[in-house]
C-alpha positions in Angstrom: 120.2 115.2 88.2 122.2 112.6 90.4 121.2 111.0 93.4 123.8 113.6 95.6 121.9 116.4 94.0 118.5 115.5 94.9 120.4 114.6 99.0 121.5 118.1 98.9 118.5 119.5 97.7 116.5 117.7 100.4 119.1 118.9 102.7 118.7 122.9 102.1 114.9 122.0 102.7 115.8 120.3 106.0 118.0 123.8 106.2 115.2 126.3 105.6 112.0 124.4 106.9 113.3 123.1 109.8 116.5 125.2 111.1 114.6 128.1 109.3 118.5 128.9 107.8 119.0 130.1 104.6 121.6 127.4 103.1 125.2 128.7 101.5 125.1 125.7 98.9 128.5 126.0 98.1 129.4 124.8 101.9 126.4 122.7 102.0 127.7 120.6 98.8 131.0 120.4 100.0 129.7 118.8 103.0 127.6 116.6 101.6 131.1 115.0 99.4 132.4 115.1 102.8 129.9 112.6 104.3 130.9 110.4 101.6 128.7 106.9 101.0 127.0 107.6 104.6 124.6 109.4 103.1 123.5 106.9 100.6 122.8 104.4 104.1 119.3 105.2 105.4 121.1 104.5 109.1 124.7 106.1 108.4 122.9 109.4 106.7 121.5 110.2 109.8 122.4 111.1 113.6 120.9 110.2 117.0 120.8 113.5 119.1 120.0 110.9 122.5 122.8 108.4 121.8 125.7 109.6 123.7 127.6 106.8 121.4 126.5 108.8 118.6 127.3 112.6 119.4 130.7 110.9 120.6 131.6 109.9 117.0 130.4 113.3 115.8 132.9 115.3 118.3 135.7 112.8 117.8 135.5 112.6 114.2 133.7 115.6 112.8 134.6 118.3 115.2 137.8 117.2 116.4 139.8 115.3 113.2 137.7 117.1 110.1 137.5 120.7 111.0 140.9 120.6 113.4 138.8 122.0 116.8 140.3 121.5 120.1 138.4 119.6 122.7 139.1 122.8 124.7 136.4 124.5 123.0 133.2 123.4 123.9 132.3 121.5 121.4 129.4 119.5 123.5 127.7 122.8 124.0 127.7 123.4 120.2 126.6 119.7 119.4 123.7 120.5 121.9 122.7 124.3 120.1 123.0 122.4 116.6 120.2 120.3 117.9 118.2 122.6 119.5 118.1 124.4 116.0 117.2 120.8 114.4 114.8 120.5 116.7 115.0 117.8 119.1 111.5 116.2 118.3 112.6 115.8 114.5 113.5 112.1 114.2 115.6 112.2 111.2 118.3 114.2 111.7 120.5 114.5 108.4 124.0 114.0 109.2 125.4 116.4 106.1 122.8 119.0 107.9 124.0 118.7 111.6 127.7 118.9 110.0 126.3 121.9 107.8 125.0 123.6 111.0 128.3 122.4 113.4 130.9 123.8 110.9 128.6 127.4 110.7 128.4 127.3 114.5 132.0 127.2 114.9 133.2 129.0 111.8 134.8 126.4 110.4 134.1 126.9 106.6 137.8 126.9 106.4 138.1 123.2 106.6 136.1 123.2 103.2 138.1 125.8 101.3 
């Protein structure tokens, strides 16, 4: 098993334990490839839910170039329920599991077909 299996792997646990959602691994692998070499990068493979900065870059280019969302949606609100699932007092929030839970939120699956 390679390195991106054991991330994903860890990720559906982050999924289930923590977000208490049961994982379509399928999507959750393809948004793993997505995140590309981030998630090798203990700093890049993660996301700061209080660094405005941070959430930012996730709108701009997650929500906004990757899955084609208009910034008339409101895609601040759905950064905010996202971490509210995470749970705001977990430190280490995954980035391929807040994109997981972003593209579910807005039914964006489509961008991974």
């Amino acid at each position: 098993m390679g390195k991106r299996d054991e991330l994903i792997e860890k990720y559906a646990e982050e999924l289930e334990q923590k977000c208490r959602v049961t994982p379509n691994l399928d999507l959750l692998r393809k948004v793993t490839i997505g995140c590309g070499p981030a998630i090798y990068n203990a700093d890049a493979s993660t996301v700061s839910s209080t660094d405005p900065d941070e959430l930012r870059t996730v709108r701009d280019n997650f929500l906004i170039k990757k899955l084609g969302l208009s910034e008339s949606q409101d895609l601040e609100g759905g950064i905010d329920a996202v971490m509210e699932t995470y749970g705001r007092s977990n430190r280490n929030k995954y980035r391929a599991v807040v994109y997981y839970l972003l593209t579910q939120h807005f039914g964006a699956e489509h961008a991974y077909a």
